[in-house]
VOGU-3710 file (C-alpha; in Angstrom, 3 decimals, decimal comma):
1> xxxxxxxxxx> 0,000/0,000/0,000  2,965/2,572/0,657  4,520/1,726/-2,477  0,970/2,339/-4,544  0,902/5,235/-2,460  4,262/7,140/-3,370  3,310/6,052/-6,603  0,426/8,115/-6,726  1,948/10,716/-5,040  4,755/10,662/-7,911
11> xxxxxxxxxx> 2,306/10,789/-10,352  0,055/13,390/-9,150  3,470/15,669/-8,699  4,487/14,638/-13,250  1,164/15,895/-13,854  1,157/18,604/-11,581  3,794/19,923/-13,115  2,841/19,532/-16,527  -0,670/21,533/-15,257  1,966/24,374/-14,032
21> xxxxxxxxxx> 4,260/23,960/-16,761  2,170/23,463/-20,377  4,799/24,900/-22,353  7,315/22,051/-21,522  5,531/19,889/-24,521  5,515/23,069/-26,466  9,221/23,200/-26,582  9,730/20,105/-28,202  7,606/21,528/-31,199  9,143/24,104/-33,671
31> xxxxxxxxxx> 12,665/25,384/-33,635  15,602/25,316/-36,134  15,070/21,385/-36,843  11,857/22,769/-38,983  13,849/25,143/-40,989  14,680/22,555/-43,770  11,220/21,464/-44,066  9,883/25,021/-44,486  12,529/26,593/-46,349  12,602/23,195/-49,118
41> xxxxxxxxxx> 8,650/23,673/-49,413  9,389/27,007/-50,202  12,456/27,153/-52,308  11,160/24,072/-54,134  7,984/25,431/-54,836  9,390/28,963/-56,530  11,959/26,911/-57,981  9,081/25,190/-60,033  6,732/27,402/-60,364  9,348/30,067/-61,556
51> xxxxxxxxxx> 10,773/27,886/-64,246  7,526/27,336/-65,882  7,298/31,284/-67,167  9,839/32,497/-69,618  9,609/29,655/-71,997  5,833/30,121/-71,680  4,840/32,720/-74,039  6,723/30,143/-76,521  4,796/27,071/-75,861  1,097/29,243/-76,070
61> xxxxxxxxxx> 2,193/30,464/-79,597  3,875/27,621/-81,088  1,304/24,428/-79,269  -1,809/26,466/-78,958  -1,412/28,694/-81,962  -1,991/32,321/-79,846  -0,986/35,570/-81,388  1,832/37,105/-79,129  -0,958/39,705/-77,888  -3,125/37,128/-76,741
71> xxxxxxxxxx> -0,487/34,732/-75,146  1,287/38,206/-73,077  -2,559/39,167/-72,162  -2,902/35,313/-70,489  0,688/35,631/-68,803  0,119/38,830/-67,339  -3,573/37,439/-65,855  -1,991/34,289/-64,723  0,291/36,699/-62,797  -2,205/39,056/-61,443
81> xxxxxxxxxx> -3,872/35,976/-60,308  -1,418/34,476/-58,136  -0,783/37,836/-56,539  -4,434/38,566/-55,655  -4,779/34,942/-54,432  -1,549/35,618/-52,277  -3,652/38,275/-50,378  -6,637/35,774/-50,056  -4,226/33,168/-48,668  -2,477/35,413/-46,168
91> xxxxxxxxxx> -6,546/36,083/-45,410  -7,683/33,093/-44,849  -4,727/31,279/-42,954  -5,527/34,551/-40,450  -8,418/34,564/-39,985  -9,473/30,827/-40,421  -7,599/27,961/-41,575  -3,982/29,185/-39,905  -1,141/28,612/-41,787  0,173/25,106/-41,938
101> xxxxxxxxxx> -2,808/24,067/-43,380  -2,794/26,693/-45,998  0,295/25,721/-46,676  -0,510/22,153/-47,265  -3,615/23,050/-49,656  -1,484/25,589/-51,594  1,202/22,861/-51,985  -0,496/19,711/-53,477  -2,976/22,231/-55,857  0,628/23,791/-57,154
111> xxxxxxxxxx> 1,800/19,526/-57,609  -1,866/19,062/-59,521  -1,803/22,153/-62,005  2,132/20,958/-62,800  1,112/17,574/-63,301  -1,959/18,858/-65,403  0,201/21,377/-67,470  2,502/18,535/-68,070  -0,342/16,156/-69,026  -0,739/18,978/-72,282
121> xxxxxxxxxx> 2,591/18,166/-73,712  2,285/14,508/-73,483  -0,894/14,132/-74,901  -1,207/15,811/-78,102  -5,548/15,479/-77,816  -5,426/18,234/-75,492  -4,136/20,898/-78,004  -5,010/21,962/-81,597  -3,353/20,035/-84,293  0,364/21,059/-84,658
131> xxxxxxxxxx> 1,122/23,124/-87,782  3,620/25,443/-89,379  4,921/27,817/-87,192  3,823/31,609/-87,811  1,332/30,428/-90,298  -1,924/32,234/-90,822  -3,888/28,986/-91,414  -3,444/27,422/-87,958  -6,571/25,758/-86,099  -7,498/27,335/-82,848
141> xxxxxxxxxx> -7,257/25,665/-79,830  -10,893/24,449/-78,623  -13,004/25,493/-75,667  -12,295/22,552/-73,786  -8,578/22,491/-74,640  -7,829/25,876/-73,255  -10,344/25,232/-70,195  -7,583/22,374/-69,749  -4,879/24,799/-70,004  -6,698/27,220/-67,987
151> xxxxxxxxxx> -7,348/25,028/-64,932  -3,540/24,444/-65,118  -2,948/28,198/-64,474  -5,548/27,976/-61,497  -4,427/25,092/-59,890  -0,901/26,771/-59,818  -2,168/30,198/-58,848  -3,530/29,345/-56,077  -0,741/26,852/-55,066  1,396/30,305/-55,148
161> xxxxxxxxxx> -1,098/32,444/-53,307  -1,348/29,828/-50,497  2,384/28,969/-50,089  4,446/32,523/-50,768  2,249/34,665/-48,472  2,406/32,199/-45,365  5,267/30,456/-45,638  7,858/32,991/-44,350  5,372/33,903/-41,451  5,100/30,261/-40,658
171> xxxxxxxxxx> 8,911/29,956/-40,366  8,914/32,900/-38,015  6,087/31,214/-36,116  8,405/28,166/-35,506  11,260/30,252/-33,927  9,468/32,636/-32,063  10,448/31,888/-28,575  10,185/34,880/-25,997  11,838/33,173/-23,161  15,333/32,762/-25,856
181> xxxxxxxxxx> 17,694/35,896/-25,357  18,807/35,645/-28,585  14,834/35,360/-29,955  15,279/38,550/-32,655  18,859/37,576/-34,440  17,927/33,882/-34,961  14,265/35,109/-36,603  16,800/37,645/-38,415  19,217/35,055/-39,524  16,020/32,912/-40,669
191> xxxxxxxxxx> 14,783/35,740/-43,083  18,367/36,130/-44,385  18,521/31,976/-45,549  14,497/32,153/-46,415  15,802/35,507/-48,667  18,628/33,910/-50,104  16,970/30,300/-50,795  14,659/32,005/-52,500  17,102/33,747/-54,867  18,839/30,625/-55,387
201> xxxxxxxxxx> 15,731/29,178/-56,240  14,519/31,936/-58,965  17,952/31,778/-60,401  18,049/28,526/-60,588  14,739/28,404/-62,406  15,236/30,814/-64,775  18,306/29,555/-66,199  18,067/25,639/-65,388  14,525/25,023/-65,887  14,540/27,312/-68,708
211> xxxxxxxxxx> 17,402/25,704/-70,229  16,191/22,063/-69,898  12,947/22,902/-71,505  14,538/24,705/-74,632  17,234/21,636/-74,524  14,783/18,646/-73,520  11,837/19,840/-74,838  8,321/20,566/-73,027  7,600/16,973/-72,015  10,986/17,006/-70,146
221> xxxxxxxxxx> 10,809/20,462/-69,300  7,519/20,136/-67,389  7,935/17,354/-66,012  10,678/18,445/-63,713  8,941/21,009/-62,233  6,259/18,484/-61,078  8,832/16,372/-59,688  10,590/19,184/-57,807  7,019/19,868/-56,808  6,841/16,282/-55,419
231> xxxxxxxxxx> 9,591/16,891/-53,132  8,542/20,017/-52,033  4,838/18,506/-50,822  6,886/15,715/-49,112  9,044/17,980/-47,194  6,730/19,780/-45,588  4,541/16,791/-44,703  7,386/15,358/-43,584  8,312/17,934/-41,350  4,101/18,611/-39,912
241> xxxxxxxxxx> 4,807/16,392/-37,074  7,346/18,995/-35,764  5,443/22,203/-36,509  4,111/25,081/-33,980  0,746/25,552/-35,285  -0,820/28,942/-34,262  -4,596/29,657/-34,011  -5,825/31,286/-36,391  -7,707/34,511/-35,327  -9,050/38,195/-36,745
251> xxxxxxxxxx> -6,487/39,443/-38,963  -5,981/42,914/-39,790  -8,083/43,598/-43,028  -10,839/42,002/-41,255  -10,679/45,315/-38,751  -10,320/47,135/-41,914  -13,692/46,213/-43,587  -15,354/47,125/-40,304  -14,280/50,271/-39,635  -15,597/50,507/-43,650
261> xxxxxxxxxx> -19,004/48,247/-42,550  -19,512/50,603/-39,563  -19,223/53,637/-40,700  -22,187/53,044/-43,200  -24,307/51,827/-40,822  -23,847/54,898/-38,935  -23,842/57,243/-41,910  -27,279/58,647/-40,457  -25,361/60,420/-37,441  -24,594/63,872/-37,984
271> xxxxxxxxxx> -20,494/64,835/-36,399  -20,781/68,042/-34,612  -17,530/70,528/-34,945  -16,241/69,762/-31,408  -14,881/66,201/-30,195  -16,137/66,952/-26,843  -20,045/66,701/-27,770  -19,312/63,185/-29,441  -19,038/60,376/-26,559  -16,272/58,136/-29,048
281> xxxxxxxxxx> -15,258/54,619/-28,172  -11,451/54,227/-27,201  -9,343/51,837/-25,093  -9,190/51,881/-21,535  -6,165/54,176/-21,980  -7,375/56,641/-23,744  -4,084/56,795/-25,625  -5,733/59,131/-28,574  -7,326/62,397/-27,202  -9,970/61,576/-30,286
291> xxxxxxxxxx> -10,302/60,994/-33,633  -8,446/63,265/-36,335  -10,072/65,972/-38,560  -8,970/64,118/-41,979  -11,415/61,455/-44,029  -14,132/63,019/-41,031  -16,902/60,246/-42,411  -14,590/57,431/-41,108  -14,609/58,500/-37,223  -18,600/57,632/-37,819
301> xxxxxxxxxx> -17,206/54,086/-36,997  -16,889/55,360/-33,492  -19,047/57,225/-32,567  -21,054/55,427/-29,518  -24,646/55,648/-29,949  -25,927/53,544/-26,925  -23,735/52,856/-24,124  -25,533/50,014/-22,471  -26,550/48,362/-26,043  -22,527/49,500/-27,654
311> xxxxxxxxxx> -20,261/48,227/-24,987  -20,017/45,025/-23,245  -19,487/45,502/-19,109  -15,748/45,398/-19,857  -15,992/48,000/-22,312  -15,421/46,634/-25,691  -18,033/46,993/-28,525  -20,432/44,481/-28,256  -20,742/44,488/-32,177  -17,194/44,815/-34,072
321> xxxxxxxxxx> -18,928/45,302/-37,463  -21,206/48,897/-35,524  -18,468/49,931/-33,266  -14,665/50,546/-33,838  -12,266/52,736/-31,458  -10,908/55,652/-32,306  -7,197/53,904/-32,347  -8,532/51,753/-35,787  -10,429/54,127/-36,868  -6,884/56,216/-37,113
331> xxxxxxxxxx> -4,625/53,530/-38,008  -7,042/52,585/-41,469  -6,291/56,438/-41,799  -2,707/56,302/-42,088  -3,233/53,520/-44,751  -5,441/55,242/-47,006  -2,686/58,146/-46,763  0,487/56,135/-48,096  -2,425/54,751/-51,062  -1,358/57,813/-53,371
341> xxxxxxxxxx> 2,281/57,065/-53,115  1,770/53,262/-53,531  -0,120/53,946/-56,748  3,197/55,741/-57,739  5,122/52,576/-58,109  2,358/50,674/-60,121  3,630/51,892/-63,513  7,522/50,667/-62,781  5,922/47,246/-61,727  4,125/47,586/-65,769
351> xxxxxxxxxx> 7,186/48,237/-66,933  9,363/45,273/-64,910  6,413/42,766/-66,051  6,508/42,984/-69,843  7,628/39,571/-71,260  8,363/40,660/-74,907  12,064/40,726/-74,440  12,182/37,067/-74,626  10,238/37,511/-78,244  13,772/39,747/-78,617
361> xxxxxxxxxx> 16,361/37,714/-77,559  14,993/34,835/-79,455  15,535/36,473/-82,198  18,849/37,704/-81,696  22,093/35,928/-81,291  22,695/34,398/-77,867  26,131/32,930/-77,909  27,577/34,385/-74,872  30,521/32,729/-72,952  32,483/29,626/-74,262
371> xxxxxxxxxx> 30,174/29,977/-77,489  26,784/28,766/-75,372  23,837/29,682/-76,393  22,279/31,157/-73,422  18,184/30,460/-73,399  16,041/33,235/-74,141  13,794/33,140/-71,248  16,906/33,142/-69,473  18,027/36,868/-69,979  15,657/38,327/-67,014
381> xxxxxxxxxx> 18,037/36,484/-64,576  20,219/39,591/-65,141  17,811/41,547/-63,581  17,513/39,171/-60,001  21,258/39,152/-59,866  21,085/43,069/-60,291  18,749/43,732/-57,332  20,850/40,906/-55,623  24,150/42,808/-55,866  22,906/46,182/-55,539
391> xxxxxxxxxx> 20,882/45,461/-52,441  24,572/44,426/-50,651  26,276/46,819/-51,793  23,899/49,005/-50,770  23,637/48,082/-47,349  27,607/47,476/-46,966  28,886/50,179/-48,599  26,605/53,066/-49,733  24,978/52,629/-46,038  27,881/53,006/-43,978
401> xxxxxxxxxx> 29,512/55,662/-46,521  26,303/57,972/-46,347  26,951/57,493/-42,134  29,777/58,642/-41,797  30,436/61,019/-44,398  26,892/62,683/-45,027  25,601/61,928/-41,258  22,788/60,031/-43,206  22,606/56,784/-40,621  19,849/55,049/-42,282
411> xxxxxxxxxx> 21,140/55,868/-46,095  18,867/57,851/-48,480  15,781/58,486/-47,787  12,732/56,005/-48,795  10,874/59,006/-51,026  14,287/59,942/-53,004  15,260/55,910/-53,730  11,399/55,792/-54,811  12,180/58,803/-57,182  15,371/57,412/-58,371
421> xxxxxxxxxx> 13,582/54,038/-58,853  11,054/56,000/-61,393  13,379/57,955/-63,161  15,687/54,932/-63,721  12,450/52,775/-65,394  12,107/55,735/-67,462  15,547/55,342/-69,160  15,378/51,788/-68,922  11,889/51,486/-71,404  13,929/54,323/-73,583
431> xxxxxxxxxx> 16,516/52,535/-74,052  15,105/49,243/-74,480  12,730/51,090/-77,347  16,062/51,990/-78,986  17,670/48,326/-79,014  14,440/47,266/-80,403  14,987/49,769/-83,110  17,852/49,028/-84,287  17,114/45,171/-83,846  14,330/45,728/-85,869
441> xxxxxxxxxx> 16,367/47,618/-88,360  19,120/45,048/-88,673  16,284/41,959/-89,407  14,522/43,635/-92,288  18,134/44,355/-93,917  19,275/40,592/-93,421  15,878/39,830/-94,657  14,095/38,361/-92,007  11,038/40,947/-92,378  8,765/37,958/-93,301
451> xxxxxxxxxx> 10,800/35,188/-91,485  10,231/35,483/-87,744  12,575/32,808/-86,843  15,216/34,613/-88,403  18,126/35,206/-86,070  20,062/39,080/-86,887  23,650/39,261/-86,504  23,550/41,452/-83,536  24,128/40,082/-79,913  21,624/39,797/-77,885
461> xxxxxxxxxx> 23,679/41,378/-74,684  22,556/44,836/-76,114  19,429/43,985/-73,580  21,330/44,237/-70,705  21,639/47,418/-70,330  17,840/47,502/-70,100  17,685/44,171/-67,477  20,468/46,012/-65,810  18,206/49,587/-65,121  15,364/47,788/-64,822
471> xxxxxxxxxx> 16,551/45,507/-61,804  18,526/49,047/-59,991  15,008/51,071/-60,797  13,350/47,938/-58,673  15,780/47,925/-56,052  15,104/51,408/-55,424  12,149/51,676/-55,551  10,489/48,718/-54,273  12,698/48,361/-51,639  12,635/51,587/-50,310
481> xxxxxxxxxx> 8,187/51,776/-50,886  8,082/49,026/-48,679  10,386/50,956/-45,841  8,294/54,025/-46,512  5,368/52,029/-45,910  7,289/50,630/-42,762  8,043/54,134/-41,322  4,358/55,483/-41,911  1,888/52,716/-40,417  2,237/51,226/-37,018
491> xxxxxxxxxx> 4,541/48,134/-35,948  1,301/46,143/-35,506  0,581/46,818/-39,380  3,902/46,231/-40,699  2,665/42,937/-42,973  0,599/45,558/-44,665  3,535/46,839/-46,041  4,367/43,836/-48,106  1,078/43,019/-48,413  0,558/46,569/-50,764
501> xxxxxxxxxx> 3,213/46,272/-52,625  2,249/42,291/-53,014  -1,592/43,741/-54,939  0,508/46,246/-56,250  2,003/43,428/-58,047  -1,537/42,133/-58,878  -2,935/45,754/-59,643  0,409/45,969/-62,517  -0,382/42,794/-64,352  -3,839/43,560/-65,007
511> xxxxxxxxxx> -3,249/47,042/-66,266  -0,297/45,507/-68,344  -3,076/42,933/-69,969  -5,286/45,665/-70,481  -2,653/48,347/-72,141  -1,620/45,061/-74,331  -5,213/44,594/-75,486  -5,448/48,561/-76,079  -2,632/48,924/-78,025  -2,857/45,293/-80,178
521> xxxxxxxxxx> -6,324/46,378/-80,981  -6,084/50,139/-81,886  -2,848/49,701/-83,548  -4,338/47,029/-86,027  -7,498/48,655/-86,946  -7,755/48,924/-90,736  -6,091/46,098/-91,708  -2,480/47,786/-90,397  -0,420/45,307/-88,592  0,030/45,775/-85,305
531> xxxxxxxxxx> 2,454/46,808/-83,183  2,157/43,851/-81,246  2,213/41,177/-84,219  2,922/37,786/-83,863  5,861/38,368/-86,386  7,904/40,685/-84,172  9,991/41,507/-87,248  7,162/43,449/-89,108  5,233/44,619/-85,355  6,612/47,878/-83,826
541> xxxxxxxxxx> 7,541/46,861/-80,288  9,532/49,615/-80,145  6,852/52,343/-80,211  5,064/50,453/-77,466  7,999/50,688/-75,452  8,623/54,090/-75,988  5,115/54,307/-75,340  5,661/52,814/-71,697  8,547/55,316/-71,451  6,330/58,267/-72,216
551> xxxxxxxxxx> 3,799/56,700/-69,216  6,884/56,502/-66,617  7,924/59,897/-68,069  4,034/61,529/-66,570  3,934/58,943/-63,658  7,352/60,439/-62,131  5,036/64,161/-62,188  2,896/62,194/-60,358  4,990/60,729/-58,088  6,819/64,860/-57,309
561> xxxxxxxxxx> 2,877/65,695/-56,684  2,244/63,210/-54,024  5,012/64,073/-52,290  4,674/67,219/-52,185  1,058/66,956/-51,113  1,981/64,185/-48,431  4,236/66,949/-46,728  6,166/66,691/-43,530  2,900/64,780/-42,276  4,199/62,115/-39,677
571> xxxxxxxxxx> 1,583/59,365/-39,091  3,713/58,245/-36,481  2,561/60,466/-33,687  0,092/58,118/-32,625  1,612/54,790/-33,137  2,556/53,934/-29,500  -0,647/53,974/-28,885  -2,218/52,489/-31,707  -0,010/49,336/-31,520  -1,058/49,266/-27,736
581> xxxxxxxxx> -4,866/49,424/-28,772  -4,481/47,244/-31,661  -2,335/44,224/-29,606  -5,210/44,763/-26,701  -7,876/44,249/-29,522  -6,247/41,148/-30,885  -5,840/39,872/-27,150  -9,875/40,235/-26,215  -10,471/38,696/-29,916
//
């Protein structure tokens, strides 16, 4: 009986202190042994998806018969797609599903619209009957061959839109230990390998991939994106055993539509001049004297009508979607401030997402080093290493320089690398109207003006120059729009920052799509060929260029107007306590 007894006793004290002590099981979970799981899900995944892309404009004209027009409209959807669905992913794993599981579903639908785009080339059934290339006499590609094609594009889109937005997050998620000193450098250290796998990973694609599939052929060429695909599912289900899975809860554009959803239903109540006659609904605090004078319809979304029907007996709204505090109210303020300047950078991502160059280079002579032909969807890499190299020599060199020679000790300032990047996109489509030119020039007096195919004597590292602007003008400008965006809204909204320049993304490859359309169809009215035509030898891809120029050219007038108009205005002399509202918030929620 005394030894059941001190058994008992032994075993009331384990699970007493695993009552006391419920993080002692959580430590096992997460950590650095997930790191390989996540960051091969992720690398693998862009590695894939990435190398399907450049070649792709080639495989819609020559197996599916599309005009170039057409087959640059569907890329430039495709990519607007995935990063729209990137924003409904980052939704939805906050707000409902969390983000391993997000993950997961993104994952195997990126492994079935590979294996279904691969299923295309091996089947020849699934796409119009093959015929001489640039010939007028082609058959179309049915309805139910491009709905086939189509769900391809989905499957992968939102494979991409589930994956890229979460999967960084979910790696911080994993590490993010409060009780380890050292908690902020090895997050840090995780976004520098996530950041450089990722490189790897687009490099890799966009010269490997590309390669095999101009080498190998499509059948080969597809196919090993769906097996790197493979791996990548299997890693991370590999790996789910070891996972920190956080809750999902209310994420921040959910706050967002209900300051919007509030403030109509309470469009009926009139604002009087002063504060004081308004009773408005704030944290316990009271950390804003009261709502601002600026977008005046929004602090409607405040205003507390009913105390004992508004407020629950600990204060908070009883109703989320009838009654915000002042502290979101202000915060979706600062937001719709920075929208003007983020609309700036829209017309530099147009200009960054045009595929025609690879119509160029293909067309040009790509013997490079050691007489190898480099790929043509190939030549864009120049602009990843670009941002690659400038970003660390930025940070090592220019950075430190600026400190202690020009006491600048954060570098130059977000607003002038945003100008810089605008000006620079502006040379970049000039000059890349001019190689065009003279490419164009050189093919109709080697007599190639009715042989597409044709390759001109004239190397194709004239487009360099062009990648080589292009990738700075990103560099600077994206890079420093996103620390703008950082500096402006509060620490508690800093995913918003990537999140806008993520639909900004979205926003650019629609417009492109559209501008293509615009100019394919007025430019070939009458029976004139367009500038856009299929045979890019008798087109006029340098006027739409130039064109493109002309656009970056007014957008930079733009860009000198919203500054000026955005001022010395600080949005940041509120944040403390807006972030202090805003974590409270999450906490009752």
């Amino acid at each position: 009986m005394e030894r059941g007894g001190a058994m008992d006793e032994e075993l009331e004290e384990q699970q007493g202190l695993l009552k006391s002590s419920p993080s002692s099981y959580k430590k096992k979970k997460g950590g650095l042994k997930t790191m390989p799981f996540i960051i091969v899900n992720e690398s693998f995944e862009r590695l894939a998806s990435t190398g399907l892309m450049p070649n792709m404009i080639f495989y819609l004209m020559n197996d599916y018969h599309m005009a170039a027009a057409s087959g640059s409209i569907l890329l430039q959807s495709f990519s607007a797609i995935c990063n729209a669905l990137a924003l409904c992913g980052a939704f939805v794993a906050d707000s409902y599903l969390g983000r391993f599981r997000v993950i997961a579903i993104g994952s195997v639908s990126s492994l079935l619209g590979m294996i279904v785009l691969w299923l295309t080339a091996m089947f020849p059934q699934v796409k119009p009957t093959p015929c001489e290339q640039y010939s007028r006499n082609c058959e179309p590609a049915t309805a139910m061959q491009l709905a086939i094609l189509y769900s391809s594009f989905g499957l992968i889109a939102i494979g991409a839109g589930c994956v890229r937005p979460c999967s960084m997050a979910f790696g911080a998620d994993q590490l993010n230990d409060k009780e380890n000193p050292n908690n902020e450098k090895t997050i840090s250290s995780f976004f520098n390998w996530y950041y450089a796998s990722t490189g790897i990973a687009t490099v890799l694609a966009l010269v490997g991939i590309v390669y095999i599939q101009e080498q190998l052929g499509w059948r080969v060429g597809f196919a090993v994106p769906a097996i790197l695909m493979v791996f990548s599912v299997l890693m991370f289900v590999l790996g789910s055993s070891l996972y920190v899975r956080i809750k999902s809860g209310n994420s921040l554009f959910t706050g967002f539509f209900q300051i919007l959803v509030a403030s109509f239903k309470n469009r009926q109540i009139t604002l009087s001049p002063s504060n004081n006659d308004i009773c408005y609904h704030q944290n316990p605090d009271k950390t804003i004297p009261g709502p601002s004078e600026n977008l005046r319809f929004l602090n409607k979304a405040c205003v507390i009508r009913d105390p004992s029907s508004d407020l629950k007996p600990d204060g908070s709204a009883s109703d989320p979607w009838s009654l915000c505090t002042v502290e979101q109210v202000e915060s979706f303020k600062v937001l719709l401030r920075i929208i003007p300047m983020w609309l700036s950078g829209i017309m530099l991502l147009i200009s960054i997402d045009q595929n025609f160059s690879t119509l160029q280079a293909k067309s040009m002579n790509r013997r490079i080093l050691f007489n190898i032909e480099f790929p043509a969807g190939s030549f864009s890499v120049v602009l990843v290493v670009t941002i690659t190299i400038w970003v660390a020599f930025y940070d090592r060199i220019v950075v430190p320089f600026l400190a202690r020679y020009a006491g600048m000790p954060r570098g130059i300032s977000p607003k002038i690398r945003m100008g810089i990047g605008l000006v620079l996109s502006f040379i970049a489509l000039g000059l890349a109207g001019i190689v065009e030119n003279v490419r164009r020039g050189r093919a109709i007096e080697e007599g190639f003006d009715n042989i597409p195919g044709g390759v001109v004597e004239m190397s194709a590292m004239w487009l360099f120059p062009q990648f080589i602007l292009l990738g700075l003008a990103e560099a600077f400008n994206a890079i420093g729009q996103i620390e703008f965006f950082y500096t402006q809204l509060p620490k508690s909204m800093s995913s918003i920052a990537v999140a806008l320049y993520t639909f900004g993304m979205a926003l650019a490859s629609l417009l492109s799509a559209f501008l293509i359309k615009i100019v394919d169809s007025v430019t070939s009215k009458g029976g004139n060929v367009s500038w856009l035509a299929t045979n890019i030898n008798q087109g006029h891809y340098d006027y739409f260029y130039w064109l493109i120029a002309t656009l970056n050219f007014l957008n930079l007038f733009y860009y000198l107007y919203c500054c000026w108009s955005f001022g010395s205005f600080e949005s940041r002399k509120n944040t403390e306590g807006i972030e202090e509202e805003e974590e409270s918030y999450h906490r009752r929620h």
